[in-house]
C-alpha positions in Angstrom: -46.6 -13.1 29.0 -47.8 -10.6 26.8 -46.9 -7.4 28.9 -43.2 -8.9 28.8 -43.9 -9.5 24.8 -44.9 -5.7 24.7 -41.9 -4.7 27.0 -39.4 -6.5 24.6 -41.0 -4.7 21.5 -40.7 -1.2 23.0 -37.0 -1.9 24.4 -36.2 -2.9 20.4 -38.5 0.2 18.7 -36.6 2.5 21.6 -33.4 0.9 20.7 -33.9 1.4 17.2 -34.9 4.9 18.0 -31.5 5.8 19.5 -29.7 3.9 17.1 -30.8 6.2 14.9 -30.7 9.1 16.7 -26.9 8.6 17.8 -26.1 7.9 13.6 -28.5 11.1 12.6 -28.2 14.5 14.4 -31.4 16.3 15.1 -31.1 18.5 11.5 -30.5 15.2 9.9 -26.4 15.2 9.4 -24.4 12.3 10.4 -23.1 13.1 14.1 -20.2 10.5 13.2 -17.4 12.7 12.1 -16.1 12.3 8.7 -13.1 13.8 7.4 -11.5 14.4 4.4 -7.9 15.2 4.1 -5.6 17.2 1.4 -2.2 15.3 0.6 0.1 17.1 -1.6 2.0 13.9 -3.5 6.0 14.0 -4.6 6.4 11.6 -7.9 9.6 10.2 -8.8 10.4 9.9 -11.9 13.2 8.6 -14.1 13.2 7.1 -18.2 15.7 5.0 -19.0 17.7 4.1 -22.1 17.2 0.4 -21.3 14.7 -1.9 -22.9 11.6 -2.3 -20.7 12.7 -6.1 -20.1 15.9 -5.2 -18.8 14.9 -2.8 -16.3 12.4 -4.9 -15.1 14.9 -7.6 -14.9 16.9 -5.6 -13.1 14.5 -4.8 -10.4 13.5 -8.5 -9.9 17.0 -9.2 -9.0 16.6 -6.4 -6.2 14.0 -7.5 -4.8 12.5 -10.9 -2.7 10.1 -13.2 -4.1 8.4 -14.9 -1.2 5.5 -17.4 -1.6 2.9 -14.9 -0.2 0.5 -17.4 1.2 3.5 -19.6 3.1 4.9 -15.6 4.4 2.0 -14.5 5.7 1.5 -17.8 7.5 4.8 -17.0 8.4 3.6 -14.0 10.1 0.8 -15.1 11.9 2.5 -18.2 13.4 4.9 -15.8 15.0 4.9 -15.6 18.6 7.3 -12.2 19.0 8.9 -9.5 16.8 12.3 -11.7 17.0 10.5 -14.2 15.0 8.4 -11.7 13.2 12.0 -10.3 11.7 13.3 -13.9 11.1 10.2 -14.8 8.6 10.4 -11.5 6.7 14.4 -11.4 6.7 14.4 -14.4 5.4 12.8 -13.4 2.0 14.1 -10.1 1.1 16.1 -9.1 -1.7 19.6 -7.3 -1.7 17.5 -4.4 -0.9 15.6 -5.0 2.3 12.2 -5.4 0.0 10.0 -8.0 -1.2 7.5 -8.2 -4.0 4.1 -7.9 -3.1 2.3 -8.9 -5.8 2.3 -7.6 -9.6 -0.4 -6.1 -12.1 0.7 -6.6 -15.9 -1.5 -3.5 -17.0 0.2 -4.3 -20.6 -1.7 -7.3 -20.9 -5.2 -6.3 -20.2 -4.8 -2.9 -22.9 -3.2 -5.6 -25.6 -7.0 -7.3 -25.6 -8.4 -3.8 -26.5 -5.4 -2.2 -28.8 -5.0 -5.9 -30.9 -1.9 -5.5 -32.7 0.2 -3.3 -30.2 2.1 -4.2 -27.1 2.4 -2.0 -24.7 4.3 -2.8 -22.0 3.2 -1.8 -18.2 3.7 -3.2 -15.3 2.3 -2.4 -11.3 5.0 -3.6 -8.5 4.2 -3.3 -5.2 7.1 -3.3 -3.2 8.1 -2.9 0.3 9.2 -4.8 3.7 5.9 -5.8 6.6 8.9 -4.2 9.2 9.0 -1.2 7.3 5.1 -1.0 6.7 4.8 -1.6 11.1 7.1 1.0 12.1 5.7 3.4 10.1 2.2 2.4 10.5 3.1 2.7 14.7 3.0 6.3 14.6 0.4 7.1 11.8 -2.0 4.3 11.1 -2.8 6.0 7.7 0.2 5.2 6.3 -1.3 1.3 6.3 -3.1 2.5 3.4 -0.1 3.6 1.6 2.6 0.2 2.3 3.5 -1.4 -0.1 4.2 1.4 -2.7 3.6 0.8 -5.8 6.5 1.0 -8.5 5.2 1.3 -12.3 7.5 0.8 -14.7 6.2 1.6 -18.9 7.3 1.6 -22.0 7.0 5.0 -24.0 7.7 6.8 -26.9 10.9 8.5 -25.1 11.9 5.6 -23.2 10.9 3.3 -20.5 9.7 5.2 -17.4 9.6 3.5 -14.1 7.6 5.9 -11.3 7.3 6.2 -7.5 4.7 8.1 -5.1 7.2 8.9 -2.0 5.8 7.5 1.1 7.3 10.4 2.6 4.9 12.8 0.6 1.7 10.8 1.5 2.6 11.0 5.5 4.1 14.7 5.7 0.4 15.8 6.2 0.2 13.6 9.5 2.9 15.7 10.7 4.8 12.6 12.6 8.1 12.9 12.9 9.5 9.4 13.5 6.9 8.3 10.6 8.6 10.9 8.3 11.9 9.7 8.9 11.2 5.9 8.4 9.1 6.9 5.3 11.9 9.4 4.5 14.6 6.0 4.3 12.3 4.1 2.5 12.4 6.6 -0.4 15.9 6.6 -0.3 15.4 2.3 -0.8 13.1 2.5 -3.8 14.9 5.7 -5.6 18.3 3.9 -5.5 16.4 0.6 -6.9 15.1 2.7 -9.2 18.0 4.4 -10.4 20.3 1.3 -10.1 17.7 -0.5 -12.5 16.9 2.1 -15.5 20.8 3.4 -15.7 
């Protein structure tokens, strides 16, 4: 009984041991490879003559409002991509996208600046068909869907901003990913545009 004791503690200290040893090279540097990675990032940019509510009203109307929680049940309970599209079809806007969830950045820097009101808001936008195509080819792009559209109120006018997807994936080099990323930006420009002019 003990000898089987003493077995099982060397098996766990030499498991241990090349736990270790496969984590830490022999000089002490992570054998693991870790990667950084350079992306060069295209904003879009347009200020607007509107009032901040009215462009922001304007993209609402663009643009699905799904119950999140009930959607992505939705998408779970689906048993093919035919019924995948039905659940997400069903809750876009005139453009092909949904609404994703919303930051008011205005109303956390009005409890600092009392008195003022600046207006800001975070919108991420985008379609889950969209986000899998492109995310098929270059599972990076995951971390980049839905894209975020900000839309603030300044001294020359109300500026409402985009990050092309099609920037953030050119450095994968994937052709197919570029193009579906490349007709998304053509989506959120023209939302963009139809909104603040």
């Amino acid at each position: 009984m003990t000898s089987w004791i003493r077995q099982l503690g060397w098996a766990v200290r030499l498991g241990i041991v090349v736990m270790i040893g496969c984590l830490v090279g022999v000089a002490g540097e992570a054998t693991h490879p870790v990667a950084t990675r350079e992306l060069e990032v295209e904003r879009f940019s347009v200020v607007s003559p509107r009032p901040f509510d009215e462009v922001l009203s304007r993209i609402e109307q663009e643009v699905g409002h799904p119950d999140m929680a009930s959607l992505l049940r939705k998408i779970a309970a689906a048993r093919n991509e035919s019924e995948l599209e039905d659940a997400v079809n069903q809750t876009v806007g005139p453009t092909g996208l949904i609404e994703f969830s919303r930051f008011d950045l205005g109303e956390v820097l009005r409890k600092e600046q009392a008195g003022q009101a600046p207006q800001i808001v975070r919108l991420l936008v985008g379609n889950p068909l969209i986000m899998k195509q492109m995310v098929k080819f270059v599972p990076d792009a995951g971390s980049y869907a839905p894209v975020t559209v900000l839309i603030d109120r300044r001294p020359d006018g109300v500026h409402v901003s985009y990050d092309t997807m099609s920037s953030f994936l050119a450095v994968y080099g994937s052709e197919k990913a570029s193009q579906i990323a490349q007709a998304l930006d053509i989506k959120i420009e023209t939302l963009i545009k139809s909104a603040a002019f």
